[in-house]
C-alpha positions in Angstrom: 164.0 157.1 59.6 160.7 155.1 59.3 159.3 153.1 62.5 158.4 149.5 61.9 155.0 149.3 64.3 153.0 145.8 63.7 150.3 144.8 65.9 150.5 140.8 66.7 147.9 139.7 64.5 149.2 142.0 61.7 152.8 140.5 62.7 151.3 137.2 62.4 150.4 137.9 58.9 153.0 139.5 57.8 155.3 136.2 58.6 152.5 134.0 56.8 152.4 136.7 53.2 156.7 136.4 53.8 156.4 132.7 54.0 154.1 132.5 50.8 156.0 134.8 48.8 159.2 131.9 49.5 157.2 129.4 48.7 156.2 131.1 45.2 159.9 131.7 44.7 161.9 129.3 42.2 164.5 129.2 44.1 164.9 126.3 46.3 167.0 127.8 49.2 163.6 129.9 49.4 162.0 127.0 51.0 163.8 127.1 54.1 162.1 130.9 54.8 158.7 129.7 53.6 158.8 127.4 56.7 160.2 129.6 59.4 157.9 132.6 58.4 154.7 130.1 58.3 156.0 129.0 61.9 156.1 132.1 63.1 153.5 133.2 61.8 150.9 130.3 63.2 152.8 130.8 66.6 151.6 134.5 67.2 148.1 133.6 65.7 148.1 132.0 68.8 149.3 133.8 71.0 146.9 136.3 69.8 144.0 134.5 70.7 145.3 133.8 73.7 146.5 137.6 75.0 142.4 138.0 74.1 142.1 136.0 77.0 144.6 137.9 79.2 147.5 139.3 77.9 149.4 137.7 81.1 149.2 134.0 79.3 151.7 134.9 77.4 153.8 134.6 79.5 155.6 130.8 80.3 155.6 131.7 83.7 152.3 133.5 84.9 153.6 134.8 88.1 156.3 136.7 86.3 153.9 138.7 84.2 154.5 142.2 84.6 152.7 145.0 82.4 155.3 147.1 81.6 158.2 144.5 80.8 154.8 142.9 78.5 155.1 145.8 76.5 158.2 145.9 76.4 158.5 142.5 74.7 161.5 141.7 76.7 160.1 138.9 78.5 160.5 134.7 78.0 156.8 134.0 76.1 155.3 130.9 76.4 156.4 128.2 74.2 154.5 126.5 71.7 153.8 123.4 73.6 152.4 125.0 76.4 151.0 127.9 74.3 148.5 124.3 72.9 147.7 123.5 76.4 147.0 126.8 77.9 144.7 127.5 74.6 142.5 124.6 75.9 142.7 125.3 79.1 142.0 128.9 79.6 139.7 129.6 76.4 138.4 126.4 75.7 140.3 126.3 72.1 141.0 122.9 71.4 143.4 122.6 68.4 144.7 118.6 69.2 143.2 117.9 66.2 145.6 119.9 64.2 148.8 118.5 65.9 150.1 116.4 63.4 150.2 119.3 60.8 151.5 122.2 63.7 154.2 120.0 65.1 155.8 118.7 61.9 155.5 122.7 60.8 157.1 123.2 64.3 160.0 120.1 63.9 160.8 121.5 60.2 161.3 124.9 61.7 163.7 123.7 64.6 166.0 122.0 62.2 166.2 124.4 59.6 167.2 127.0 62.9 169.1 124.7 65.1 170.7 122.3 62.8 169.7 121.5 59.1 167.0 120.0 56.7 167.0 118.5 53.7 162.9 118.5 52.0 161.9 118.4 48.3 159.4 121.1 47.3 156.3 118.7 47.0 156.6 117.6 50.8 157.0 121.8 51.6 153.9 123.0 49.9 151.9 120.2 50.9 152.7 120.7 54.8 152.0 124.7 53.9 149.1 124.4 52.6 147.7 122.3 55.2 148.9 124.4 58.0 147.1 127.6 55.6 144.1 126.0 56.0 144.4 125.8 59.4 145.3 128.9 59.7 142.3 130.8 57.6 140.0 128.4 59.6 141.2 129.5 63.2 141.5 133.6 62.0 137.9 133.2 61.2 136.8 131.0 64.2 138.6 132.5 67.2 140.1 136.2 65.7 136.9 136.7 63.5 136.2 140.2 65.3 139.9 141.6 65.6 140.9 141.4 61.9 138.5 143.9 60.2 141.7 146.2 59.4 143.5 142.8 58.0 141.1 141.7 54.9 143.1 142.5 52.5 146.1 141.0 54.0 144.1 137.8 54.4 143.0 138.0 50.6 146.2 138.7 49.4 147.6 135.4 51.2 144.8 133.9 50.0 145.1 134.2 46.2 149.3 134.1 46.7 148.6 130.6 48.2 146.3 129.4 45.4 148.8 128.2 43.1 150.3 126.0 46.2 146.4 124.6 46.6 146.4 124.4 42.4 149.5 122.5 42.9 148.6 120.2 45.3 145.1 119.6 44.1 146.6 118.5 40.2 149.4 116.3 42.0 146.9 114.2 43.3 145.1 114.2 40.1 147.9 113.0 38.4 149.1 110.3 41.2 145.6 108.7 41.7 145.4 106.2 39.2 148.4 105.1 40.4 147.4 105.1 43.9 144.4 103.2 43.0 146.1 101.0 41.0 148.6 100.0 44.1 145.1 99.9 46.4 143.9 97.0 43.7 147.1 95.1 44.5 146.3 95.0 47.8 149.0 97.3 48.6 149.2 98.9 51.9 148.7 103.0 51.8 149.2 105.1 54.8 149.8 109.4 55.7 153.3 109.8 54.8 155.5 111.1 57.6 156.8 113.7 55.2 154.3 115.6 53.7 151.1 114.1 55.2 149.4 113.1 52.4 147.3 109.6 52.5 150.0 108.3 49.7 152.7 106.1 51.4 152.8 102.9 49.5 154.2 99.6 51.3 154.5 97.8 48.6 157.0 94.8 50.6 159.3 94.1 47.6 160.7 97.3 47.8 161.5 100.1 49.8 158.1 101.8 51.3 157.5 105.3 49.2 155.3 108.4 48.9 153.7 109.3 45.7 152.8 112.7 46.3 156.4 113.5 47.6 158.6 110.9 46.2 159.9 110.2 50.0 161.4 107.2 50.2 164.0 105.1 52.5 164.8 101.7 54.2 161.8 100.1 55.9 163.6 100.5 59.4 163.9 104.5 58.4 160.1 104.9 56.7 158.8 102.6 60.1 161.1 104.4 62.6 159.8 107.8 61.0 156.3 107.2 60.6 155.8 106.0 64.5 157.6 109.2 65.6 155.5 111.2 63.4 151.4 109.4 64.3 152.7 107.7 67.4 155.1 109.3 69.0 155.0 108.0 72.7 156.4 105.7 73.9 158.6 105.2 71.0 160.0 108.8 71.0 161.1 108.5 74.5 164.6 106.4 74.3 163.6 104.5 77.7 159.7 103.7 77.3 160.5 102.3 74.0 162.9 99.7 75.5 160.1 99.0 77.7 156.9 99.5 75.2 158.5 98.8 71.6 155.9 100.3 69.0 158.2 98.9 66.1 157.6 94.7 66.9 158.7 91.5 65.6 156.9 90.9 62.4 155.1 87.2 62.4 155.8 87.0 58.8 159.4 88.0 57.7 160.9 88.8 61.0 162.3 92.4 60.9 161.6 94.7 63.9 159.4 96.9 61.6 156.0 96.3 62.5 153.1 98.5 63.8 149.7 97.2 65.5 147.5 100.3 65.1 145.5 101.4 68.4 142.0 99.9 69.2 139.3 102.1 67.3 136.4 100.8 69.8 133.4 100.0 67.6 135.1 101.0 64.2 138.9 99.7 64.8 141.6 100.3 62.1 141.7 98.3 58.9 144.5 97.1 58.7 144.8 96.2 62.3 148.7 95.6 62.0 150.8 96.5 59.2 155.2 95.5 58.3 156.9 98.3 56.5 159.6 95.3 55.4 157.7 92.8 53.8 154.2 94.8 52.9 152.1 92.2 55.0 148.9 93.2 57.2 146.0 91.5 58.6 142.7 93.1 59.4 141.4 93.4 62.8 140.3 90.7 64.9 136.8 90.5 67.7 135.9 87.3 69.6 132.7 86.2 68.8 130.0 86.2 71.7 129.3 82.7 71.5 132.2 80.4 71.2 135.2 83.2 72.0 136.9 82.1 69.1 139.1 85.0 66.9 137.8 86.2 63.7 137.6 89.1 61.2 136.2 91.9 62.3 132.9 93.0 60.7 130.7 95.7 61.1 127.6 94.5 63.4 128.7 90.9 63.1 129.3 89.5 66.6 129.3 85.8 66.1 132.0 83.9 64.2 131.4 81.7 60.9 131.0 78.2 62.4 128.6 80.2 64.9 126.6 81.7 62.3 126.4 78.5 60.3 125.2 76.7 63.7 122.4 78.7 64.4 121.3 78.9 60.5 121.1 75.2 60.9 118.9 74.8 63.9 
């Protein structure tokens, strides 16, 4: 009988080929393994970059490393929270950055092996190819000397995942004059919580939808999801958002499905505040330097209208 024998790295990429070869399939039950594979597979990429380090990392409890049970594989690895942190931590790989794309790749994964998901194929590949990029981007920047025997394993992921990329690529090709035409109407567009793609249109007379995935739902659903998804705390924690409510009172229509984005400092968002109900938003707001008064933020404009005018005048 044949041994099985895959080094992590090679293991790693074995998962991602598996999860590309599901993701190629027509079959839509084949969706579910294209995301567990490409899980598992960006899990042990880093965890391979992290046993570089020291192989004792690996484990979630550092005092309990032990070098035979390690090679054993029968221990309790770290999990992929802390597997982020320790990444930072001990080798000075930051990959916060990413988080968006590795924990909804993470979330999709937990469901499909803990409970159940329902996903159209368009959200999938989208979410897939984003976390391949990350992928071929961290192999190359952090495991650049340890996959020599692996290039034609990369490669062959590579040109399997180029009809995902293809896909992707054309689908915004064909949504974008419709996305511009929405952006004329004044129409708000945000990342959509599903497949991350800058094409969730809040249109305000009817339910908020993507574009690029066709996700759609109830404004309290689409508002609910999308501050879980670029928020998260407080409003994921079931006591802080009692205390800290991310969802507000809009001004306009009333429904507990608005969203003031964070303070961007110098450059802050545009839209400042945004209702996923009825569609309004408002841009954000400085005090000028002179009067106090609230206006419209501008770029290098520190003094309000009336100010301005004044001093034109004298």
């Amino acid at each position: 009988m044949s041994k099985l024998e895959l080094e992590l790295i090679e293991n790693a990429l074995d998962f991602i080929q598996n999860a590309v070869e599901n993701l190629n399939s027509q079959e839509p039950k084949q969706l579910k393994y294209a995301i567990i594979n490409f899980a598992c597979g960006v899990e042990l990429l880093l965890k391979a970059r992290l046993a570089k380090e020291d192989w004792r990392y690996l484990f979630q409890d550092i005092l309990e490393a032990d070098y035979e049970i390690f090679f054993s594989g029968n221990f309790r690895s770290i999990d992929i929270d802390k597997l982020k942190k320790r990444l930072k931590k001990q080798c000075n790989v930051d990959i916060s950055i990413h988080n968006r794309i590795l924990s909804l790749l993470q979330r999709m994964r937990n469901k499909l092996v803990h409970f159940k998901f329902s996903g159209r194929r368009e959200e999938v590949e989208s979410l897939l190819v984003k976390a391949w990029s990350f992928a071929w981007d961290f192999i190359h920047d952090q495991l650049l000397e340890d996959i020599e025997d692996y290039y034609d394993l990369i490669n062959n992921i590579r040109e399997m995942m180029r009809g995902a990329e293809s896909f992707v690529s054309e689908r915004i090709q064909v949504i974008q004059p419709t996305l511009d035409e929405n952006r004329d109407k004044g129409n708000v567009i945000l990342s959509c919580p599903g497949c991350l793609q800058d094409t969730l249109i809040i249109p305000g007379d009817v339910d908020p939808f993507c574009l690029f995935c066709r996700y759609s739902d109830s404004p309290e659903n689409v508002a609910d999801e999308w501050a879980s998804e670029f928020i998260g705390y407080p409003h994921t924690d079931p006591k802080e958002r009692m205390v800290s409510p991310v969802l507000i009172e809009c001004g306009e229509c009333g429904s507990e499905t608005m969203i003031e984005f964070e303070d961007g400092g110098q450059y802050p968002p545009n839209p400042a505040w945004v209702c996923f109900t009825c569609g309004m938003s408002g841009p954000p707001v400085v005090y000028c330097q002179e009067c106090g008064e609230a206006f419209p933020w501008e770029e290098d404009v520190f003094l309000c209208p009336d100010c301005q005018n004044e001093r034109l005048e004298n």
